[in-house]
ZAVEXBA-952138 format. One line per field, with one value per residue (C-alpha): y, z, x; residue number from 1. Coordinates in pm, whole numbers, always signed. Last residue first. Layout:
north = c(Y;...)
up = c(Z;...)
east = c(X;...)
resi = c(NUM;...)
//
This chain:
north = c(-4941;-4918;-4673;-4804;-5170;-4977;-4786;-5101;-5318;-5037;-5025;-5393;-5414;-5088;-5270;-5604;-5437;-5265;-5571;-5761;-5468;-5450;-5859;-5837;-5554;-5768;-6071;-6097;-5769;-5604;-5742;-5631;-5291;-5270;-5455;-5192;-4923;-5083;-5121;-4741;-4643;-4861;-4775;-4372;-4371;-4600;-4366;-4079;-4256;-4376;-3984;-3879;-4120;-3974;-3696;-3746;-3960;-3682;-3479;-3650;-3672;-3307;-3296;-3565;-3286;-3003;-3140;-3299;-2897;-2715;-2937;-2904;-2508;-2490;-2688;-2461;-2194;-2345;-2417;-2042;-1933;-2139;-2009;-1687;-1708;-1899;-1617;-1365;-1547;-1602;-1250;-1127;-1498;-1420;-1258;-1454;-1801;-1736;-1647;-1985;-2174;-1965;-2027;-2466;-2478;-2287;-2518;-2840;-2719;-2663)
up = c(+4797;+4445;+4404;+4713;+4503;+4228;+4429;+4546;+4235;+4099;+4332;+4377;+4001;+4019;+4285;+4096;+3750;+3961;+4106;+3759;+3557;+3825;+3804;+3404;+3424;+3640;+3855;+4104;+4185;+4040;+4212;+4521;+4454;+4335;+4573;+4820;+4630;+4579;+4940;+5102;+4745;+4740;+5143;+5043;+4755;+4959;+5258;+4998;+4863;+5207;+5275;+4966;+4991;+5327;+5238;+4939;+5236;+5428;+5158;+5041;+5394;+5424;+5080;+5197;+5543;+5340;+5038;+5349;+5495;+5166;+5113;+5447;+5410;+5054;+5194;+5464;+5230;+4998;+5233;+5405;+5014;+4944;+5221;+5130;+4817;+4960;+5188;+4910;+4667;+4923;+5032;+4843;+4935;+5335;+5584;+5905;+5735;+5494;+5815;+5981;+5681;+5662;+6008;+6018;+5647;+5825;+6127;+5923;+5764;+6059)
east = c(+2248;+2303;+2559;+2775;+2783;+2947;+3164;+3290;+3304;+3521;+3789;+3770;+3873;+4095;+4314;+4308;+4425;+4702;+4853;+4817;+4989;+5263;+5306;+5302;+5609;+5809;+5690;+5874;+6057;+5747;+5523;+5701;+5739;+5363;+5260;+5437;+5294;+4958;+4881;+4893;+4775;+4437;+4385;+4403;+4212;+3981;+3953;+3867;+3603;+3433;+3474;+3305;+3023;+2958;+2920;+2672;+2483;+2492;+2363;+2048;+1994;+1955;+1798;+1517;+1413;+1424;+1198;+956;+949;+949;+617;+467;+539;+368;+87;+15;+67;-215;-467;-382;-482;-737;-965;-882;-1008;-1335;-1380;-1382;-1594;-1853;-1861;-2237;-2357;-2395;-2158;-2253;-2305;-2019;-1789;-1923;-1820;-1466;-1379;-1482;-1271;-989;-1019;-1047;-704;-533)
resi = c(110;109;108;107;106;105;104;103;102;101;100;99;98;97;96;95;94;93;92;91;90;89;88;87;86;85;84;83;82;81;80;79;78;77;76;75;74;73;72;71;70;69;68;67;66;65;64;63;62;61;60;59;58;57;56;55;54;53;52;51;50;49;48;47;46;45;44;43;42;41;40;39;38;37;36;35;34;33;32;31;30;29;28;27;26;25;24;23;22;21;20;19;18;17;16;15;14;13;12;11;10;9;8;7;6;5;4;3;2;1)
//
């Protein structure tokens, strides 16, 4: 598009002469800079949209593990703490936030 433009706006300066350079070159820049504006909106478009699927996506992995760490803590929990006590129900939990953590940690970086 841009070659065009520059092609339009030559051939106008030929035909017009010196006294409406200033306005061809002003549009010129103009359509060169909307066409650049829209390229630009276009590529910031296109990186939010995966921007937020990959927000969404974090959400539901998070969600699932809320879900998988209580569906088997409580019955570690009951179980740890028919064995070991208070010290097996610390130990249960302290492992479940552990891989808790190491998880959304590794989902951070990659």
């Amino acid at each position: 598009m841009a070659r065009d433009d520059l092609r339009a706006a030559v051939a106008a300066r030929h035909e017009l002469g010196e006294r409406m350079e200033d306005e061809i070159i002003d549009d010129f820049l103009e359509r060169l800079d909307r066409s650049l504006d829209a390229r630009i909106e276009g590529r910031v478009a296109q990186r939010l949209g995966r921007t937020r699927a990959a927000a969404e996506m974090r959400a539901r992995n998070f969600t699932g593990r809320i879900a998988a760490s209580l569906g088997i803590g409580i019955p570690l929990t009951a179980i740890a703490g028919g064995i070991g006590q208070v010290p097996g129900i610390v130990a249960v939990w302290l492992g479940i936030v552990a891989l808790n953590v190491y998880y959304t940690e590794n989902e951070r970086r990659g």
